[in-house]
ZAKOLPA-855444 format. One line per 3 residues: for each residue x, y, z of C-alpha. Coordinates in steps of 0.2 Angstrom, whole numbers, m for minus. Example, Ala and Ser with C-alpha at 12.3 -4.5 7.8 and 13.67 -1.06 7.14 Angstrom:
% ZAKOLPA-855444
62,m22,39; 68,m5,36
% end
This chain:
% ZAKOLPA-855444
m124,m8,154; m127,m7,137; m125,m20,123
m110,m17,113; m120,m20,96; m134,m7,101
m141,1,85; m145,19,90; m154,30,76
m148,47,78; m156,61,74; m175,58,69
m182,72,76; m169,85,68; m170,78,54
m190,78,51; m191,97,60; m177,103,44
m187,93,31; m203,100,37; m195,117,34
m188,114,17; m172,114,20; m161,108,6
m145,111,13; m133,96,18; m135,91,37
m127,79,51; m140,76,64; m135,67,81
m146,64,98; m135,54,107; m143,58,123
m147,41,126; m127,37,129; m128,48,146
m117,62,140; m102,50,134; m100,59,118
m103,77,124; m88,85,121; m82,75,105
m78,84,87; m87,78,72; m81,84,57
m84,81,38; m70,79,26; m67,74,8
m48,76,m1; m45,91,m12; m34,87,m28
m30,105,m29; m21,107,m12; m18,90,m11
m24,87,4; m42,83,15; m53,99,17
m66,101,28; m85,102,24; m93,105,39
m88,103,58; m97,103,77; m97,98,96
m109,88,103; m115,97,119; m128,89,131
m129,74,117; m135,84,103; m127,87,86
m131,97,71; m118,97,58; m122,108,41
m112,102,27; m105,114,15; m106,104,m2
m114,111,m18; m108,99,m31; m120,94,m44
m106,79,m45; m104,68,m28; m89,63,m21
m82,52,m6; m81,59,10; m76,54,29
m85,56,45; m73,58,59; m77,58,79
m62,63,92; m60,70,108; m41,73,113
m47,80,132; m54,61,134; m41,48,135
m52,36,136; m62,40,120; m59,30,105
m59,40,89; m69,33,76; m73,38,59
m82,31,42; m82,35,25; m97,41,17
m104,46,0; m105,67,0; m121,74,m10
m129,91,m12; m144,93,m1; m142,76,7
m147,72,24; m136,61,36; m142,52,52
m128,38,61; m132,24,70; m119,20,84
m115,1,83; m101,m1,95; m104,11,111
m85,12,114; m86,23,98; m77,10,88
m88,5,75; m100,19,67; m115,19,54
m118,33,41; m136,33,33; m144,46,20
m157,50,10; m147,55,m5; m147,45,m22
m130,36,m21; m127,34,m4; m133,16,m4
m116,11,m14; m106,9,1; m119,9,17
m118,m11,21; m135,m21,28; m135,m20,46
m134,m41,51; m116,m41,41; m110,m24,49
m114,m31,65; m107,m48,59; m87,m42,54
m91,m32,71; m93,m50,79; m79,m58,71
m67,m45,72; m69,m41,92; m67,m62,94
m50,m59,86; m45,m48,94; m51,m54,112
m40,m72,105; m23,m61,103; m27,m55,119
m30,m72,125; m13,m79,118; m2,m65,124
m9,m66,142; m3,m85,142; 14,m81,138
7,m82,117; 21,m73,105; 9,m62,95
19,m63,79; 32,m70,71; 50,m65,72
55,m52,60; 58,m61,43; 75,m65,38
81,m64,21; 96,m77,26; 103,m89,38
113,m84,51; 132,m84,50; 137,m103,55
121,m109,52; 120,m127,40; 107,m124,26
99,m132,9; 108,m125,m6; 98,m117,m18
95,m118,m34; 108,m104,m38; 120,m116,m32
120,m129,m49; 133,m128,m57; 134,m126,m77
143,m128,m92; 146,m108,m90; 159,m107,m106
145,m112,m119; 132,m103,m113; 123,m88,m123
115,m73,m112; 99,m79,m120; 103,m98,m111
99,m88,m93; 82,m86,m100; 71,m90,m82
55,m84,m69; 63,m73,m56; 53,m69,m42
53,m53,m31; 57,m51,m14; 41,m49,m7
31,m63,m19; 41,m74,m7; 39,m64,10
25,m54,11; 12,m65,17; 25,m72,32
28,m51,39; 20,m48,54; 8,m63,54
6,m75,70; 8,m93,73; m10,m95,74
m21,m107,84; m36,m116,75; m48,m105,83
m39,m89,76; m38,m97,61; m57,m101,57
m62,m84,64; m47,m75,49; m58,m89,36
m74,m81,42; m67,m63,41; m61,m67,24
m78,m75,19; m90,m59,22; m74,m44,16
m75,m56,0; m93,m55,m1; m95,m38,5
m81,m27,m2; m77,m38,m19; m92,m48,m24
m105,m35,m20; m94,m20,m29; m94,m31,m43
m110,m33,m47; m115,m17,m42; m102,m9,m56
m106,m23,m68; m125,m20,m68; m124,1,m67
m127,11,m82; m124,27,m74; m108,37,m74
m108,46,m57; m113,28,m51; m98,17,m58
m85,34,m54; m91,33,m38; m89,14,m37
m71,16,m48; m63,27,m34; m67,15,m22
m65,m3,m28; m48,m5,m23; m48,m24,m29
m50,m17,m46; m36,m23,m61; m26,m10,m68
m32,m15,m85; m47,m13,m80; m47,3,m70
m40,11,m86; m53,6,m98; m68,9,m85
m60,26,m82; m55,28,m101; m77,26,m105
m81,39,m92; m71,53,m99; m81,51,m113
m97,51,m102; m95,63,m86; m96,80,m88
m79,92,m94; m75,98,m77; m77,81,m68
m66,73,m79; m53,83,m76; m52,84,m60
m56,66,m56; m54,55,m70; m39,61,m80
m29,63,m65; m30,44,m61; m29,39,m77
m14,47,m81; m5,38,m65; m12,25,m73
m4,24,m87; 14,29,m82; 11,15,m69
7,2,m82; 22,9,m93; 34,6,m76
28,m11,m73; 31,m15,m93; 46,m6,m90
52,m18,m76; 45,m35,m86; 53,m32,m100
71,m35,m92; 71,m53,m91; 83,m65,m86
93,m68,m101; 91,m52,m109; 105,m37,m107
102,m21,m95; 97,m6,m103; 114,8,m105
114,18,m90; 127,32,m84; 129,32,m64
138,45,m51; 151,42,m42; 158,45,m25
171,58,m34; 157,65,m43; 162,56,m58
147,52,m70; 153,36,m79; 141,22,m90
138,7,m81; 147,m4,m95; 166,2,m90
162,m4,m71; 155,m21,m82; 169,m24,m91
183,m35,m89; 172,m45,m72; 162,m60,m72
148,m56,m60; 141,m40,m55; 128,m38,m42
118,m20,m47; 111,m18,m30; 96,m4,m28
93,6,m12; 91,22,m3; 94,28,14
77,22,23; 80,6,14; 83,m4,32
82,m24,21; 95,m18,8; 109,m10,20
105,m25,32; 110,m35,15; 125,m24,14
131,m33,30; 130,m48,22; 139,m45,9
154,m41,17; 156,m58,23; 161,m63,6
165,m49,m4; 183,m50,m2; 183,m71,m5
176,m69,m24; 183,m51,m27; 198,m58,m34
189,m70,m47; 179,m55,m54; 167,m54,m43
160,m34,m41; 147,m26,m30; 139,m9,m37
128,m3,m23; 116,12,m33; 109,22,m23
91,30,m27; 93,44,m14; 85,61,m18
99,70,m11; 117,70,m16; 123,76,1
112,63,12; 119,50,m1; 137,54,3
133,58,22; 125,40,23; 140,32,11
153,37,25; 142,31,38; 141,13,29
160,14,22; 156,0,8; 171,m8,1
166,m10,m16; 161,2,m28; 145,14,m22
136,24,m35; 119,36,m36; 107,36,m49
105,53,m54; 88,60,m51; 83,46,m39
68,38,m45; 61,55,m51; 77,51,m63
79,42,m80; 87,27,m72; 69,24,m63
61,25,m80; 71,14,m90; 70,2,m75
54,3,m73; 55,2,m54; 49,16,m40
56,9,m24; 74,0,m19; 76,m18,m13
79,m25,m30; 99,m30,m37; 102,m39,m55
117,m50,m57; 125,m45,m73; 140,m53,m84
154,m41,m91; 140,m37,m105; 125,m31,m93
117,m49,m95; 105,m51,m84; 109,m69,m76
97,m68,m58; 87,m57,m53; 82,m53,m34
93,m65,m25; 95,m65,m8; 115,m65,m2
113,m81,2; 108,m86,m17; 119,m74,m22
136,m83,m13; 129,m99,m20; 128,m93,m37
144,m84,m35; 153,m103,m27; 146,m110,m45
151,m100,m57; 167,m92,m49; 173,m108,m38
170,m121,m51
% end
C-alpha cells in the first residue's frame, strides 16, 4: 500500500520532450502511471472566472487514459491571472474530487505532485515567473495535510463513541418557561428627563455575539491542540507570509496577484493598494480587474459608514415604507403617538428573523396597549412573494416592504445588505437599542412600559 503523503512528480518526461521542442505554449503534464490506473478515467480541467460573463471559463481540459495526461492550456495574456485545477470522475463513486488554485501564465509549464493518493490533497508546480506566490514548501503542505487528517480521524473518533459532533443550533432566547438573568436592557431609568442623545451607547450585532459558537463542537483537549496547531501554520502560511511577500514586492502584476488573493486584507487597505495599481498596471488590466473591485470597494465602505453612523442616541433617517394595502406612507406617521417601536428587518429566507417573529407574539399583545408597536420590513425582492409569505406568517402587527429591497434606497441610507437587524425607536425615530434579541427586547419593554 502506498503512503498517503507520497510525493509523486508528474510529468518529467513530457515536460523535457516539449521543452526540447520549443514549445511555448501552456501545458499540463501528468504520468500517473505509478497509481496503477486509479486516475485513468478522471477529468482534469483548467478554469479561471470571466468578469465579462460572470462566471468560470475553461482554459484547457483532458482525460487521463492508461495514467497519462497532457493538458494544453489556452492562455495568451501578457497579464497573469488565478486560475483552478480541478480533477473528477462522476463514473467513480469512490473518487474524491480534488482541485487547487494556481497562478495562469502565457507559455508556463505545469507539472502536479500527488500528496494524498485518495486525490484529496494536490500540488501544482510551474516554471513561470509568478507562480511561486502561492505554491507553499513541501514539509508545511505535508504538515496541515497531517494535522488536518488527525482532526478529522478525532471527530470520527468522538462520533463513534456516542460524541455529539456539534453543538446545538444557537438560540437567540430562552425557552418559554425557562428562569433566566435579566439583561441589561432590563434597568430601569428616569425615562421622562431623558434626551435621545442620553441613549448614546456600543450596540453589538447579532453575530459579534454568536458567530464563533455556530456549528462548533464541544471539543476534547486533544481536538483542541491540534485546531492551535492548525491555526499556528494558516497564520504563518496564508497571513504572515502574504504579508511580507506584498510588503517587500515592487512589482505590479506581483502585488495584484497577491491583492486578489489575500483575503485577510483590510478594506482600507485593499483600496489604497488597488488605488496605487491603477496608476501602475497597464489601461486594459485596470479595468477589467482593478476598477471593478475597487468600485465594490468603495460602495462597501460607504454602506458600512452608512450603518455606523446610526448610533444609539441619534434619530433614524426619514424613510417611506409599503404597506399591505399598497399604501406607501413615511415611517414617522407609524412613530407617532407610541412609546416604543421595534423596526425589524427581514426577508423571506431569513429563518432567525421569522423564528423571532414567533417570539414576539408571546408578548405583543401584553405591551400593545402601553404603546408598544412592532413594524416588521420586509427586504424582499418581490412584492408578490412578500405578500404570499405575509399571509403565510399572518403577523398581528403592522408588516411593511422596503421598496426596492436592498437594491432600494432604504438599503442605502441604512447602510445594511442583509436582514436580521431591528432598531427600537421612540415616537421621534430615536434610536434607543439596537439589535436586541426578544428576550432584551421584553426586558427593555417591562422597564420602560411597566415602570
Amino acid at each position: 500500500m502506498k503512503s498517503a503523503f507520497l510525493p509523486v512528480l508528474l510529468g518529467i518526461a513530457t515536460l523535457s520532450l516539449l521543452t526540447s521542442c520549443g514549445s511555448s505554449k501552456s501545458v499540463l503534464k501528468g504520468d500517473l502511471t505509478e497509481f496503477d490506473g486509479k486516475f485513468d478515467g478522471v477529468t482534469v480541467e483548467v478554469t479561471t472566472y470571466s468578469r465579462e460573463l460572470a462566471e468560470q471559463v475553461a482554459l484547457g481540459s483532458g482525460v487521463v487514459e492508461d495514467g497519462s495526461l497532457v493538458v494544453p492550456v489556452a492562455f495568451d495574456d501578457e497579464v497573469p491571472r488565478h486560475g483552478y485545477l480541478y480533477f473528477s470522475n462522476p463514473a467513480d463513486p469512490d473518487f474524491v474530487s480534488s482541485g487547487r488554485g494556481l497562478i495562469v501564465e502565457r507559455g508556463a509549464q505545469y507539472t502536479v505532485e500527488i500528496l494524498d493518493e485518495a486525490g484529496a490533497r494536490l500540488r501544482i508546480l510551474s516554471d513561470g515567473k509568478y507562480a511561486h506566490l502561492f505554491v507553499l514548501p513541501l514539509e508545511d503542505e505535508l504538515k496541515e495535510l497531517e494535522l488536518s487528517g488527525e482532526l478529522q480521524r478525532l471527530f470520527q473518533q468522538s462520533s463513534e463513541n456516542g460524541g455529539d459532533r456539534f453543538f446545538p443550533p444557537d438560540e437567540d432566547d430562552s425557552s418559554e418557561g425557562t428562569i433566566r438573568e435579566p439583561s441589561v436592557h432590563a434597568q430601569v431609568l428616569d425615562w421622562e428627563s431623558m434626551n435621545c442623545a442620553d441613549y448614546a451607547g456600543e450596540f453589538e450585532h447579532f453575530w459579534d455575539r454568536r458567530m464563533n459558537l455556530a456549528l462548533r463542537r464541544e471539543e476534547s483537549e486533544a481536538v483542541i491542540e491540534v485546531r492551535k496547531q492548525l491555526d499556528e501554520l494558516y497564520e504563518r502560511l496564508y497571513n504572515q507570509r502574504l504579508r511580507t511577500k506584498l510588503d517587500s514586492s515592487s512589482d505590479p502584476i506581483e502585488r495584484l496577484l497577491i491583492v486578489e488573493r489575500f483575503f485577510s486584507l483590510e478594506d482600507d487597505e485593499r483600496i489604497q493598494i488597488l488605488e496605487e495599481l491603477s496608476t501602475e498596471l497597464p489601461a486594459h488590466v485596470v479595468e477589467d480587474r482593478v476598477e471593478p473591485p475597487l468600485t465594490f470597494l468603495h460602495e462597501q465602505r460607504e454602506s458600512r459608514l452608512a450603518n455606523e453612523a446610526l448610533k444609539l442616541g441619534t434619530v433614524l433617517p426619514t424613510i417611506d415604507v409599503k404597506l399591505m394595502d399598497q399604501s406607501i406612507v413615511p415611517l414617522s406617521s407609524i412613530l407617532e403617538g407610541k412609546q416604543i417601536v421595534v423596526l425589524d428587518l427581514w426577508d423571506n429566507y431569513c429563518r432567525p428573523c421569522i423564528q423571532g417573529f414567533e417570539r414576539y407574539r408571546s408578548f405583543y399583545s401584553d405591551y400593545a396597549d402601553l404603546g408598544f408597536e412592532v413594524v416588521s420590513l420586509s427586504f424582499e425582492q418581490n412584492s408578490e412573494d412578500w405578500e404570499e409569505k405575509s399571509e403565510e406568517l399572518d403577523l398581528p402587527w403592522i408588516n411593511a416592504l422596503a421598496p426596492g429591497g436592498f437594491q432600494g434606497d432604504i438599503s442605502k441610507k441604512f447602510g445594511i445588505g442583509f436582514p436580521r437587524t431591528n432598531f427600537v425607536l421612540d415616537s421621534e425615530g430615536c434610536i434607543l437599542k439596537r439589535n436586541l434579541t426578544p428576550d432584551e427586547l421584553r426586558d427593555f419593554l417591562g422597564a420602560r412600559l411597566d415602570s
